[in-house]
N, CA, C and O atoms as a GROMACS GRO file, in nm:
protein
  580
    1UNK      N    1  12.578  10.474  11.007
    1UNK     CA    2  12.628  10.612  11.002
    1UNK      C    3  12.634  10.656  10.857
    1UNK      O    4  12.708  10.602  10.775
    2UNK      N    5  12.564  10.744  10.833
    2UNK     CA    6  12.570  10.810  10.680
    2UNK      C    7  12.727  10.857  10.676
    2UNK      O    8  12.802  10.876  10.772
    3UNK      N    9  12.758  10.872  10.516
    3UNK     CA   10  12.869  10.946  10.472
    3UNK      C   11  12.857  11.087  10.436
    3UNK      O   12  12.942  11.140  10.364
    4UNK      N   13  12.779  11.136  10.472
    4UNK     CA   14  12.782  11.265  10.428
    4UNK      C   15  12.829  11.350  10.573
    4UNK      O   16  12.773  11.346  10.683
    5UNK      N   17  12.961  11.435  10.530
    5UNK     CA   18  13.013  11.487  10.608
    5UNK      C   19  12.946  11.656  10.640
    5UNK      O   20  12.876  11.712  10.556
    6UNK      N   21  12.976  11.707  10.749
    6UNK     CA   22  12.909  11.846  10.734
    6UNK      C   23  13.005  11.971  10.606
    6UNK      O   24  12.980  12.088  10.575
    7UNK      N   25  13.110  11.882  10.564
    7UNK     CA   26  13.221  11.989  10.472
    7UNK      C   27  13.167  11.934  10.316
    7UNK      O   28  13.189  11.987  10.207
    8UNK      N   29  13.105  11.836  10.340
    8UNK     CA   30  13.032  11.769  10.169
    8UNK      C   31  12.922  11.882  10.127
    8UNK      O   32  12.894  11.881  10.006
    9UNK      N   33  12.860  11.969  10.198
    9UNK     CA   34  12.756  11.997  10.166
    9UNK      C   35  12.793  12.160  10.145
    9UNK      O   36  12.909  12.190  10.173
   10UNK      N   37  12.696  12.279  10.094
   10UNK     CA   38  12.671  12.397  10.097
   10UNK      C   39  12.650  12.404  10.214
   10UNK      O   40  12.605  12.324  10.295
   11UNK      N   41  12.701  12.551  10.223
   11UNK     CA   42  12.687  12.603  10.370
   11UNK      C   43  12.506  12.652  10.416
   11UNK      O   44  12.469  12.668  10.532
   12UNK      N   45  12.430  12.666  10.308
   12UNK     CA   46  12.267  12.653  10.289
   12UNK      C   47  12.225  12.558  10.342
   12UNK      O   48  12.168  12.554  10.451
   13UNK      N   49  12.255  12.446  10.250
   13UNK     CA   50  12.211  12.317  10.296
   13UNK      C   51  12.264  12.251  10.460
   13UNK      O   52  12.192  12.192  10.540
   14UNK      N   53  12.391  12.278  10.472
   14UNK     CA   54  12.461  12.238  10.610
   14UNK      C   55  12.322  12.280  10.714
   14UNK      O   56  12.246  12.197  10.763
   15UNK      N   57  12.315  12.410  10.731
   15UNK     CA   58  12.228  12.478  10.817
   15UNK      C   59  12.096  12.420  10.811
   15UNK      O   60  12.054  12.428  10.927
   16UNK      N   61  11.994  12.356  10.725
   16UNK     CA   62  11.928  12.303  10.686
   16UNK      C   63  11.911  12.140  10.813
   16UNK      O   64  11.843  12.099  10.907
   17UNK      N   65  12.012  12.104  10.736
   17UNK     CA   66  12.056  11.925  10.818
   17UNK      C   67  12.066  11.950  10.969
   17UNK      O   68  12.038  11.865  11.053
   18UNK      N   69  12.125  12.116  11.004
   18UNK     CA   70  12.166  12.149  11.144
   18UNK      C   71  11.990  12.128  11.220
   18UNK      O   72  11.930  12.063  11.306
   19UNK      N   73  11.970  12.226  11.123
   19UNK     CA   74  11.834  12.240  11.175
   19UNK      C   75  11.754  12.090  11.182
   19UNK      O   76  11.724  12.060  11.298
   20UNK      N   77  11.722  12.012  11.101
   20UNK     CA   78  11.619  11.898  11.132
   20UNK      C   79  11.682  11.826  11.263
   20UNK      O   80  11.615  11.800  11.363
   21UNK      N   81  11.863  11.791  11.242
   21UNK     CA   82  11.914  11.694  11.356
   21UNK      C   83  11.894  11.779  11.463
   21UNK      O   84  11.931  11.711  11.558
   22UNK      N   85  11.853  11.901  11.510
   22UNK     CA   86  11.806  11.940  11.641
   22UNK      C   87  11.669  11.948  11.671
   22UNK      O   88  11.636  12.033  11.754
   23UNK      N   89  11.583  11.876  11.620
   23UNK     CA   90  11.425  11.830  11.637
   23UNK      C   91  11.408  11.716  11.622
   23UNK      O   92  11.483  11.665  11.539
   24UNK      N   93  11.310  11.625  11.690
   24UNK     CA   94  11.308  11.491  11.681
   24UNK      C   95  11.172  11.502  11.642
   24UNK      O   96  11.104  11.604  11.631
   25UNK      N   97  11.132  11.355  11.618
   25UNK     CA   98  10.992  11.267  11.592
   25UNK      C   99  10.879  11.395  11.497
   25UNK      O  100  10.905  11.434  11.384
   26UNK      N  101  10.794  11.427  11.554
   26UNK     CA  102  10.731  11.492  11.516
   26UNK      C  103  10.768  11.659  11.505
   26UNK      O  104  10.707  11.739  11.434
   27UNK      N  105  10.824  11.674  11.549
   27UNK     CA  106  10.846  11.801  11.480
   27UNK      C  107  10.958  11.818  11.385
   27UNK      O  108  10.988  11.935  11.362
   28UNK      N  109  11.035  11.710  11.316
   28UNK     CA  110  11.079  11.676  11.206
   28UNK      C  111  10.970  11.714  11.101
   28UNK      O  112  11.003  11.794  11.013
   29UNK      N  113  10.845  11.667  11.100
   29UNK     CA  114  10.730  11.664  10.994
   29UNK      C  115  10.695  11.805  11.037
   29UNK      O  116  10.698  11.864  10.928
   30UNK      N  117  10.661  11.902  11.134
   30UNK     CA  118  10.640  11.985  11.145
   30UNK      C  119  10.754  12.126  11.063
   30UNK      O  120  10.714  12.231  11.012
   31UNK      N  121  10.891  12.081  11.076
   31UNK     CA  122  10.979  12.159  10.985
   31UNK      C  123  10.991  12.119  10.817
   31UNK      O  124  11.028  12.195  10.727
   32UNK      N  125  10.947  11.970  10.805
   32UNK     CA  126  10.955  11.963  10.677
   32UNK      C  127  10.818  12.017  10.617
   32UNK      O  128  10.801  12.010  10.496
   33UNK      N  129  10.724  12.070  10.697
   33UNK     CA  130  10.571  12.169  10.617
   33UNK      C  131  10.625  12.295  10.605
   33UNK      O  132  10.632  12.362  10.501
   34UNK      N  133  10.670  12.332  10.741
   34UNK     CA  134  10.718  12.482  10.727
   34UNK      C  135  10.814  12.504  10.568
   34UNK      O  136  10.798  12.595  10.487
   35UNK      N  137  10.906  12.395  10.561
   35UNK     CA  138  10.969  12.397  10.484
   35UNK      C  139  10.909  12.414  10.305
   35UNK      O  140  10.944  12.478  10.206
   36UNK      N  141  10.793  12.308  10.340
   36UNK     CA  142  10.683  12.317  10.203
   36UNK      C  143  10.628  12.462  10.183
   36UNK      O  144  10.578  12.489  10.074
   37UNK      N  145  10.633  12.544  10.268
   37UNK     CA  146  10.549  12.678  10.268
   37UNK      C  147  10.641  12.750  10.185
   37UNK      O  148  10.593  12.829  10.103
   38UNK      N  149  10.764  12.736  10.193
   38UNK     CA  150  10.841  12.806  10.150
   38UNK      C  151  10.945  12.813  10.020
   38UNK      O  152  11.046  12.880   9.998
   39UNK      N  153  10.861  12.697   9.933
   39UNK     CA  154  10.924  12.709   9.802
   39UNK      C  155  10.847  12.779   9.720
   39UNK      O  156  10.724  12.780   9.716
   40UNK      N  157  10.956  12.864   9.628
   40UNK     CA  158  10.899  12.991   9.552
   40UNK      C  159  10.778  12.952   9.456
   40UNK      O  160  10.744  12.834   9.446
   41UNK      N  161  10.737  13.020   9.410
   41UNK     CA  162  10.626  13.030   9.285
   41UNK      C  163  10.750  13.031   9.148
   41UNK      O  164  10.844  13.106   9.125
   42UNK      N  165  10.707  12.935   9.092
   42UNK     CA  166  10.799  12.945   8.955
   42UNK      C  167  10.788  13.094   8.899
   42UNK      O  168  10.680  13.155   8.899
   43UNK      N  169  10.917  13.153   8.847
   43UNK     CA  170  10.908  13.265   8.739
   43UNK      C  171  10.774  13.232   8.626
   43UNK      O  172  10.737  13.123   8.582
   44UNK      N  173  10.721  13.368   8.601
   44UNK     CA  174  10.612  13.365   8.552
   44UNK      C  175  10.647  13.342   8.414
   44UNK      O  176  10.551  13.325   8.339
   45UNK      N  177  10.792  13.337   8.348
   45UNK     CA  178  10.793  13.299   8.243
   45UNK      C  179  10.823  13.159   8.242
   45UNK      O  180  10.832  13.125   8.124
   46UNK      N  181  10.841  13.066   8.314
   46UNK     CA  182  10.863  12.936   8.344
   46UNK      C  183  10.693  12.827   8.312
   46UNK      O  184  10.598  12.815   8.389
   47UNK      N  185  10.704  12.791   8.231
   47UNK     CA  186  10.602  12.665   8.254
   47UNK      C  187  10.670  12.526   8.316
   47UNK      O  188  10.787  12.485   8.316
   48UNK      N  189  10.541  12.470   8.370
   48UNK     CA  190  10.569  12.372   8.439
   48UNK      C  191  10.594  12.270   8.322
   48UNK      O  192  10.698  12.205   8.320
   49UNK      N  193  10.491  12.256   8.218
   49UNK     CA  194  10.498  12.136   8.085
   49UNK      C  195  10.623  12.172   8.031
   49UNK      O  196  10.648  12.109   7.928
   50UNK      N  197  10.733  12.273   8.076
   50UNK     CA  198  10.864  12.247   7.976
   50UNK      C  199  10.977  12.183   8.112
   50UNK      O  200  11.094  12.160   8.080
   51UNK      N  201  10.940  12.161   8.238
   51UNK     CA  202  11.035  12.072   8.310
   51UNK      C  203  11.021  11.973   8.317
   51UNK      O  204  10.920  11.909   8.288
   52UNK      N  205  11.118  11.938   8.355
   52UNK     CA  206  11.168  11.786   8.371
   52UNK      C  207  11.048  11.724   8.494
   52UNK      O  208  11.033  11.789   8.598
   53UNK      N  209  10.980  11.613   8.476
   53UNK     CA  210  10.889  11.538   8.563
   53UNK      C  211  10.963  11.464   8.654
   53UNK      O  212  11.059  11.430   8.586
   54UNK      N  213  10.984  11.408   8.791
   54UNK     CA  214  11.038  11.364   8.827
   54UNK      C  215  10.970  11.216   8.894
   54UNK      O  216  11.008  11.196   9.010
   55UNK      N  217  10.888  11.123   8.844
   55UNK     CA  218  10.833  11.024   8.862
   55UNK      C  219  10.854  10.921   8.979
   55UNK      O  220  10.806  10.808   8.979
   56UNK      N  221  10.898  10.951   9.036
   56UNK     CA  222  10.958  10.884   9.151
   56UNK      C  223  10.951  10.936   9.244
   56UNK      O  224  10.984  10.862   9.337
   57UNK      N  225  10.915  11.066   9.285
   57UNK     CA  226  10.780  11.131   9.348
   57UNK      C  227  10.671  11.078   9.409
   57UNK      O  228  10.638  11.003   9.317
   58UNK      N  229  10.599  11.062   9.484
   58UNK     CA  230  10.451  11.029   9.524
   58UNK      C  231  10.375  11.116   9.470
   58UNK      O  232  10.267  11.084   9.419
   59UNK      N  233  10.416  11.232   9.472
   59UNK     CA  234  10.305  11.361   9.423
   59UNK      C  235  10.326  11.440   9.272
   59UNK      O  236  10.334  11.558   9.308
   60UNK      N  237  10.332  11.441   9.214
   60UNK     CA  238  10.355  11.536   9.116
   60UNK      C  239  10.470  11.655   9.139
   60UNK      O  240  10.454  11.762   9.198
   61UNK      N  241  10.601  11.600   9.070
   61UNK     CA  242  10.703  11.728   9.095
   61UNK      C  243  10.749  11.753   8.947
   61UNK      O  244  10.718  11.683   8.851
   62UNK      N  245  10.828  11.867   8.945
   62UNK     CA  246  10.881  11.883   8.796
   62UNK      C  247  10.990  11.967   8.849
   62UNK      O  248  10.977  12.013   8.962
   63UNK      N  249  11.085  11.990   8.786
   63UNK     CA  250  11.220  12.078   8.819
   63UNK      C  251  11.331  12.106   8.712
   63UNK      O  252  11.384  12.022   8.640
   64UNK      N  253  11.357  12.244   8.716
   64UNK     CA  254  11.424  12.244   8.613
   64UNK      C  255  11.580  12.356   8.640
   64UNK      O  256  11.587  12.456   8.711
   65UNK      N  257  11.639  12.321   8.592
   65UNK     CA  258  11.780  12.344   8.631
   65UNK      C  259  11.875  12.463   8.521
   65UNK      O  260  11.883  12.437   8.401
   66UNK      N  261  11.915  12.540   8.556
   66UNK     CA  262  12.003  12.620   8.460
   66UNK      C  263  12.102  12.653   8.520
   66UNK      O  264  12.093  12.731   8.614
   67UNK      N  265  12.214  12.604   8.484
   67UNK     CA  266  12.360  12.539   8.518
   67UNK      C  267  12.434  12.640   8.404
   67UNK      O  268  12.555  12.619   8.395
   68UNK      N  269  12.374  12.763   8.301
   68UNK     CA  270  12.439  12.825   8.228
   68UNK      C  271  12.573  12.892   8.240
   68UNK      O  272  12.668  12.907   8.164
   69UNK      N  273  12.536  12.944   8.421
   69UNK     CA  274  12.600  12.965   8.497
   69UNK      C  275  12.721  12.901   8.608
   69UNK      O  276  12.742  12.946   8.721
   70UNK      N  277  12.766  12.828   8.567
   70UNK     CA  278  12.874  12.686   8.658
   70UNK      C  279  12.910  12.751   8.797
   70UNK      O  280  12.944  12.672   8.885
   71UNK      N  281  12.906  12.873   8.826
   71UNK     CA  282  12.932  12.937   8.978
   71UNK      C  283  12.812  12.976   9.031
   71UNK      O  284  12.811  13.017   9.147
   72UNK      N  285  12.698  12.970   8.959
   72UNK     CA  286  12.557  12.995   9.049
   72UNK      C  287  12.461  12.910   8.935
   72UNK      O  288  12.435  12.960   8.825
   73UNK      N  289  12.423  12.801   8.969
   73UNK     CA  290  12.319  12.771   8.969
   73UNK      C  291  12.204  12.753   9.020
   73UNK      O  292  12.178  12.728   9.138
   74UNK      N  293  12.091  12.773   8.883
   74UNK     CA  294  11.947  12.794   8.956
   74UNK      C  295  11.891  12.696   8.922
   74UNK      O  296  11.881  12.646   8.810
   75UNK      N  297  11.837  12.652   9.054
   75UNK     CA  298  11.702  12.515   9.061
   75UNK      C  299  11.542  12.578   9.087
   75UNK      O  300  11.499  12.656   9.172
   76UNK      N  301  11.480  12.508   8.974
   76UNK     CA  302  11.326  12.558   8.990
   76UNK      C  303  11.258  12.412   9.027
   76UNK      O  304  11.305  12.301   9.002
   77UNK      N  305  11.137  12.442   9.091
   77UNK     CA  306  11.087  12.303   9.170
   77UNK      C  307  10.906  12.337   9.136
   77UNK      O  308  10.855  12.440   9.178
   78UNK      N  309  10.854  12.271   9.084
   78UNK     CA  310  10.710  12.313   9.110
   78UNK      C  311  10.681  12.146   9.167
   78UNK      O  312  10.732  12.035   9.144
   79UNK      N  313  10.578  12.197   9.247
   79UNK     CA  314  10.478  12.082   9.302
   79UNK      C  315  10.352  12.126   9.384
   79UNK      O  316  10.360  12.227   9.454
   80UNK      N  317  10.224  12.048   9.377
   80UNK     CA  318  10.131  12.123   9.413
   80UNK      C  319  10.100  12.133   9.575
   80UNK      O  320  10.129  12.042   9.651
   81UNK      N  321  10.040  12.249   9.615
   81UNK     CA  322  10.032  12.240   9.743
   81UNK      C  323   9.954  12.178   9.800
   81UNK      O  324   9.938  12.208   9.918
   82UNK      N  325   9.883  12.079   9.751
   82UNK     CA  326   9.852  11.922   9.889
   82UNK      C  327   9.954  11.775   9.867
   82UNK      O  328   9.937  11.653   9.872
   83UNK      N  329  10.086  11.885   9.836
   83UNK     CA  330  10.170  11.772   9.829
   83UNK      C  331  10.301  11.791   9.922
   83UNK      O  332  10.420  11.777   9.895
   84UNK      N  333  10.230  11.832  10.051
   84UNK     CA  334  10.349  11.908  10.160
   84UNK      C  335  10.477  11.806  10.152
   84UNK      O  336  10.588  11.854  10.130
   85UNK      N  337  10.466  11.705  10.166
   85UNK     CA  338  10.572  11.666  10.189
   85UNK      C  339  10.759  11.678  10.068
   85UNK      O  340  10.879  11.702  10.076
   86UNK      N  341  10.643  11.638   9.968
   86UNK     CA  342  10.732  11.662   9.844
   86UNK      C  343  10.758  11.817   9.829
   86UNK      O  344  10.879  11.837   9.837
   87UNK      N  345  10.701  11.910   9.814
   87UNK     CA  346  10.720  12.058   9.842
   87UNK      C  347  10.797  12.096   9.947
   87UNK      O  348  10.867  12.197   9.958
   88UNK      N  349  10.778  12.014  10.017
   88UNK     CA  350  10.906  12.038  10.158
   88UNK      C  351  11.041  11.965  10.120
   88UNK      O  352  11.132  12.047  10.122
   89UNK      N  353  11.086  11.834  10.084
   89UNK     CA  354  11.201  11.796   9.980
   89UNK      C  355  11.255  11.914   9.909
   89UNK      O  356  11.361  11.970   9.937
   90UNK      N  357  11.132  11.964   9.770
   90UNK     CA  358  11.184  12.014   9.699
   90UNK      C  359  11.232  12.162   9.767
   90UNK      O  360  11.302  12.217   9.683
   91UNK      N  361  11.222  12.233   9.870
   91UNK     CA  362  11.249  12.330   9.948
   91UNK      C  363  11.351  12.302   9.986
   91UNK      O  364  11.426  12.396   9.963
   92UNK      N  365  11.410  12.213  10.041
   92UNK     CA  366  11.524  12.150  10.107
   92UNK      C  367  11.600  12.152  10.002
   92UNK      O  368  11.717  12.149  10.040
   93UNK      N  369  11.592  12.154   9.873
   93UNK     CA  370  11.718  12.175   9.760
   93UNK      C  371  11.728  12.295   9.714
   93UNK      O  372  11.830  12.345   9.666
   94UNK      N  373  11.598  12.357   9.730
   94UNK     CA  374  11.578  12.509   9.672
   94UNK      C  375  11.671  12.566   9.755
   94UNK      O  376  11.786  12.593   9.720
   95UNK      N  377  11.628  12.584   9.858
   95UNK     CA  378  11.709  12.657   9.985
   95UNK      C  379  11.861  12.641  10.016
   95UNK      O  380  11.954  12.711  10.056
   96UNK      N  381  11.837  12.508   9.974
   96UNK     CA  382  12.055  12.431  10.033
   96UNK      C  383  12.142  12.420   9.890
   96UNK      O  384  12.259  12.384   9.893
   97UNK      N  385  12.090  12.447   9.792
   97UNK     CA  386  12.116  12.433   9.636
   97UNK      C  387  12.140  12.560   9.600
   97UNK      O  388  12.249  12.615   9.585
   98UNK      N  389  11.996  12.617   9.581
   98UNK     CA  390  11.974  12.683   9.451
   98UNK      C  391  12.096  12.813   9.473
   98UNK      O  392  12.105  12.860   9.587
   99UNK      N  393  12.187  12.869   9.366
   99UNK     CA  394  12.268  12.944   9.359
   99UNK      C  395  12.388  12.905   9.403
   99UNK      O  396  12.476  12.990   9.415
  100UNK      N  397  12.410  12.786   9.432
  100UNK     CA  398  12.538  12.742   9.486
  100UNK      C  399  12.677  12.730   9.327
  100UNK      O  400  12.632  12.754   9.215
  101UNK      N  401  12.756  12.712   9.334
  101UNK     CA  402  12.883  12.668   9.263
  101UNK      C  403  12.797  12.495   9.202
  101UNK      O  404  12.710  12.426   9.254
  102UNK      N  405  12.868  12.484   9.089
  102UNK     CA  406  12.808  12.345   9.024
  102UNK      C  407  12.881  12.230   9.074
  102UNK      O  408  12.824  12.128   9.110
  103UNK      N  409  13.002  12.247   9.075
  103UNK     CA  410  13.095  12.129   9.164
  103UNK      C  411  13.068  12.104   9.314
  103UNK      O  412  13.085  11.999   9.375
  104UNK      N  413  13.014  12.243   9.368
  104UNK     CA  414  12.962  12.224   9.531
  104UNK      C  415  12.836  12.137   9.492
  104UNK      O  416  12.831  12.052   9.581
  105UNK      N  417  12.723  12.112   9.397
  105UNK     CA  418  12.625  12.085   9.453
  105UNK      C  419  12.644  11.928   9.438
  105UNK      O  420  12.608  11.837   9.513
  106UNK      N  421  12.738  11.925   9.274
  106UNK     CA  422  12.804  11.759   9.191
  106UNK      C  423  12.852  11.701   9.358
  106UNK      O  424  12.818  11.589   9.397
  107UNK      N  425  12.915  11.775   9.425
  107UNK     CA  426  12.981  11.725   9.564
  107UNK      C  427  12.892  11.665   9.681
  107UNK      O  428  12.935  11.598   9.775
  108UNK      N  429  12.749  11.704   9.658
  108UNK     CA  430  12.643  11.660   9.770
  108UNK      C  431  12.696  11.502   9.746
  108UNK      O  432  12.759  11.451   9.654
  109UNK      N  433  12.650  11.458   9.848
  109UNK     CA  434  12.652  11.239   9.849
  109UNK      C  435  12.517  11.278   9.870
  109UNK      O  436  12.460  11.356   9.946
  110UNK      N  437  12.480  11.189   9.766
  110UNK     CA  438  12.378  11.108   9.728
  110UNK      C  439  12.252  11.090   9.852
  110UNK      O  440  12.130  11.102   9.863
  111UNK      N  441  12.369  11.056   9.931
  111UNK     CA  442  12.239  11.001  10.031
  111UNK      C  443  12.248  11.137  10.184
  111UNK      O  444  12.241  11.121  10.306
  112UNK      N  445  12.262  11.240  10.113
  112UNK     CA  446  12.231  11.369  10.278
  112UNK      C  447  12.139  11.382  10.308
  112UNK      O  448  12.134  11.460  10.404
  113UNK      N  449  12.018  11.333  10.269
  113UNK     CA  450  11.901  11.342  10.320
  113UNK      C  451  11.891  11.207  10.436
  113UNK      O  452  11.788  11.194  10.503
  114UNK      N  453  11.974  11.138  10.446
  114UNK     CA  454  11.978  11.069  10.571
  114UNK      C  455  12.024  11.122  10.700
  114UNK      O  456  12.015  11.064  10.808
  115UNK      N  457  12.092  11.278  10.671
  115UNK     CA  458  12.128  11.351  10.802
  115UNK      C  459  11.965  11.443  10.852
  115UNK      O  460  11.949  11.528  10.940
  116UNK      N  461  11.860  11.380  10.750
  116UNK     CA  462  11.745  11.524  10.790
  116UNK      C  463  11.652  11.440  10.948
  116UNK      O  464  11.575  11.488  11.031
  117UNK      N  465  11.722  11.266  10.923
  117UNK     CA  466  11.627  11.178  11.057
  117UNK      C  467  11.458  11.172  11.012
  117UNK      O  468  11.363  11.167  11.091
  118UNK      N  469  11.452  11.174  10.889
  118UNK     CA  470  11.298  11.166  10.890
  118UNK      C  471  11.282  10.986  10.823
  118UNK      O  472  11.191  10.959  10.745
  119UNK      N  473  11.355  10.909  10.856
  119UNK     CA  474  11.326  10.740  10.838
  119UNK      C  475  11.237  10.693  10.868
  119UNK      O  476  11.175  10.605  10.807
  120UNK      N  477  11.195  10.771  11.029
  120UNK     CA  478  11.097  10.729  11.093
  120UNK      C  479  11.026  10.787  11.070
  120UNK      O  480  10.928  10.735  11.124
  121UNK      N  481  10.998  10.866  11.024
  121UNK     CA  482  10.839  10.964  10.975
  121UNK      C  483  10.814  10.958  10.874
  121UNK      O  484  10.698  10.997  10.861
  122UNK      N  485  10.858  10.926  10.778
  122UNK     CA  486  10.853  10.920  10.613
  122UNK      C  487  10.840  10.818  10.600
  122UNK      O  488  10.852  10.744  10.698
  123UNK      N  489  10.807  10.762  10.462
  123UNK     CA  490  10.810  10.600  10.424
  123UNK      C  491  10.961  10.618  10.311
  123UNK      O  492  11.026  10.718  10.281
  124UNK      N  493  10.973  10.486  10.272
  124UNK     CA  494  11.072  10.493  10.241
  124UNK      C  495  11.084  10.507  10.079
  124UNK      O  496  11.185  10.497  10.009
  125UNK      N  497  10.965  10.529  10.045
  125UNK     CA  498  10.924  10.534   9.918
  125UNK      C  499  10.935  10.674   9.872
  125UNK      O  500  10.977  10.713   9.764
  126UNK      N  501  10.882  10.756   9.994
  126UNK     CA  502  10.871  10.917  10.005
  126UNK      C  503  11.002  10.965   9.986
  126UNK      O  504  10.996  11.058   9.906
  127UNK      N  505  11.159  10.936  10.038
  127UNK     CA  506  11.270  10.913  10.073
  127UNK      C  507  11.311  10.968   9.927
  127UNK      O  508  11.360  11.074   9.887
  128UNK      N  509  11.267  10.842   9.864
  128UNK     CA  510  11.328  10.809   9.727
  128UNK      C  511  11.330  10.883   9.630
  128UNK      O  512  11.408  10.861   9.537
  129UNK      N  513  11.226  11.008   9.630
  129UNK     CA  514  11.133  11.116   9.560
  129UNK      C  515  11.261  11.229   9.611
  129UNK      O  516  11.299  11.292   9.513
  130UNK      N  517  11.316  11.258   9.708
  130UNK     CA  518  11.422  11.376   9.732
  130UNK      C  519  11.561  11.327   9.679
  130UNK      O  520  11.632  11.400   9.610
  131UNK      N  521  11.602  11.179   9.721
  131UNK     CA  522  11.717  11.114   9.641
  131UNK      C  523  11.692  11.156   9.473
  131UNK      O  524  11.766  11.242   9.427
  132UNK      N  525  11.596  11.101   9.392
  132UNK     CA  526  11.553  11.153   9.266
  132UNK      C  527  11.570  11.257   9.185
  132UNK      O  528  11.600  11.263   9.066
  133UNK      N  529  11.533  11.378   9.304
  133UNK     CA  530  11.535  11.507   9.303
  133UNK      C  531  11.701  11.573   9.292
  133UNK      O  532  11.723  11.664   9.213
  134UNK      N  533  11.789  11.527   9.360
  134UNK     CA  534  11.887  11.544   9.372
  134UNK      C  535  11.946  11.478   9.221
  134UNK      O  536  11.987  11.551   9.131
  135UNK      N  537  11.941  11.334   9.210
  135UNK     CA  538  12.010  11.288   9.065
  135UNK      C  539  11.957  11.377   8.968
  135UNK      O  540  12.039  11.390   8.877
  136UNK      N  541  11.898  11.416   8.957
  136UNK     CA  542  11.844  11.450   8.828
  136UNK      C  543  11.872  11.606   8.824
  136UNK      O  544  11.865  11.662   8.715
  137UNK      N  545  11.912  11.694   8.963
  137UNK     CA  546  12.000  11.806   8.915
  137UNK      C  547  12.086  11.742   8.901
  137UNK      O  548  12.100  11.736   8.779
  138UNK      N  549  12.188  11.663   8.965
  138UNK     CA  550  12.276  11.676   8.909
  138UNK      C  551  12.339  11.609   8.779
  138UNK      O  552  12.458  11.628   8.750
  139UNK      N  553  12.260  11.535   8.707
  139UNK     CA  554  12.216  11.472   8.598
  139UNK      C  555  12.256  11.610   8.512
  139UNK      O  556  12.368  11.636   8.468
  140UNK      N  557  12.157  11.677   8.501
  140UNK     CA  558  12.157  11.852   8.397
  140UNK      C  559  12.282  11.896   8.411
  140UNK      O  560  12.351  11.912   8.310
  141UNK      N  561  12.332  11.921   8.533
  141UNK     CA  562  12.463  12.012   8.581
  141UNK      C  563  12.551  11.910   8.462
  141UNK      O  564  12.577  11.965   8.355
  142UNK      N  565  12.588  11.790   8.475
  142UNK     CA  566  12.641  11.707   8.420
  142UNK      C  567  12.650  11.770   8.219
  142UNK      O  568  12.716  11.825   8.132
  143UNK      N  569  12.520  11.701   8.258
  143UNK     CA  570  12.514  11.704   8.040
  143UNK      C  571  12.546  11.894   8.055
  143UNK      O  572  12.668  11.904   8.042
  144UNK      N  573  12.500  12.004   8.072
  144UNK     CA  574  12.570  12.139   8.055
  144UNK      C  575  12.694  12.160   8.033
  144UNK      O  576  12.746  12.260   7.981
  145UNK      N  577  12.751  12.050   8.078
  145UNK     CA  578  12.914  12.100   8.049
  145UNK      C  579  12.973  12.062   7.971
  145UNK      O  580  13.088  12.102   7.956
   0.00000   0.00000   0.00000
């Protein structure tokens, strides 16, 4: 049984977890593409060579965080699109994250991506690339203050 409670999370992200734990097997992978479709195009003043790389990835991700704001922070995510799966991760923080309070997001556990049920569809390597994703905002949120 994971520790992540449904009151640990943003009310973004909650809805998110609602959504995968009411689909099983394959259409888990079918919401985590939809999900890839739907992370933004970086601001056009944003380069990708000034974010943070996140190597622990399978695919090429980069993300970058501005926490200037401690009651709304913004998460930027680039990754390329034949990299659905990781684009779908990084959507899953865009969407359940981005603009949230900085202590709401410091408050995620570590491991909520064990409420999304994709163990069995994912490898566990793939897993490790959204865990990543997560330390390393909240890594930034951290040093900002």
């Amino acid at each position: 049984m994971s520790s992540t409670s449904p009151s640990a999370v943003p009310a973004p992200l909650a809805e998110i977890l609602d959504d995968f734990e009411a689909v099983s097997g394959q259409d888990k992978l079918q919401l985590l593409l939809e999900m890839s479709r739907e992370l933004p195009a970086l601001p056009a003043e944003m380069e990708q060579q000034a974010m943070e790389p996140v190597p622990e990835c399978q695919s090429p991700l980069f993300l970058s965080v501005d926490a200037s704001d401690p009651g709304a922070v913004r998460l930027f995510f680039s990754a390329p699109p034949e990299a659905p799966t990781t684009r779908g991760f990084a959507s899953i923080l865009h969407q359940g994250l981005d603009g949230q309070p900085a202590d709401a997001i410091l408050a995620v556990p570590d491991d909520f991506y064990v409420r999304l049920g994709l163990a069995d569809v994912v490898s566990p390597l793939r897993l490790r690339g959204i865990s990543a994703m997560l330390t390393r905002v909240k890594r930034r949120i951290r040093e900002s203050r």
